[in-house]
N, C-alpha and C positions, 0 to 999 in steps of 0.2 A: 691304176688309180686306187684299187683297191687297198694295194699293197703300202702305197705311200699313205693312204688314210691309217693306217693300221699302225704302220712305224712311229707316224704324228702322235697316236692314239699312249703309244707304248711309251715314246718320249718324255710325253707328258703325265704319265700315271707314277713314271719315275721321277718324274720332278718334284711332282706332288707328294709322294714319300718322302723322298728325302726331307722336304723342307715341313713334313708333320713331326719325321723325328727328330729334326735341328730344334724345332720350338718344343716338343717333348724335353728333350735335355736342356734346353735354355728355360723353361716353368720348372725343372728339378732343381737346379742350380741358381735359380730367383730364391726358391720357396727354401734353400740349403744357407743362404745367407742371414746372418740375424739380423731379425729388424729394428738396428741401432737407431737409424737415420730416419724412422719414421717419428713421429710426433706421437708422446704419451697421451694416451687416452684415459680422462678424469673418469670415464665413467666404468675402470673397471671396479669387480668385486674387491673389498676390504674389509675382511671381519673384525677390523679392529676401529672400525671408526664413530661406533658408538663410544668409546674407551675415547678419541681424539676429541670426539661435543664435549663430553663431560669435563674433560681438563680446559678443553677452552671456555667451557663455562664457570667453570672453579678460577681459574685466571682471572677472568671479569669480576 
């Protein structure tokens, strides 16, 4: 009884590996892709858009 507890025990500890380093290599190979196909985000930095008011203020 013991023994087959053990085995269960060890089966399972290798399953569980393995499938830590499959999603380990599958987050490398997400995070390795560029993110074409995500949606531009307005709110990043821009040092120049003080420079983009003023011309569209000079336009008006």
């Amino acid at each position: 009884m013991f023994v087959r507890k053990s085995r269960h025990f060890t089966e399972f500890a290798f399953i569980l590996f393995i499938v830590c380093v499959f999603s380990c290599f599958l987050a490398k190979a997400f995070l390795l892709v560029p993110s074409v196909h995500l949606p531009h985000n307005d709110l990043e930095f821009n040092p120049d858009s003080d420079e983009q008011v003023n011309v569209l203020i000079e336009d008006n």
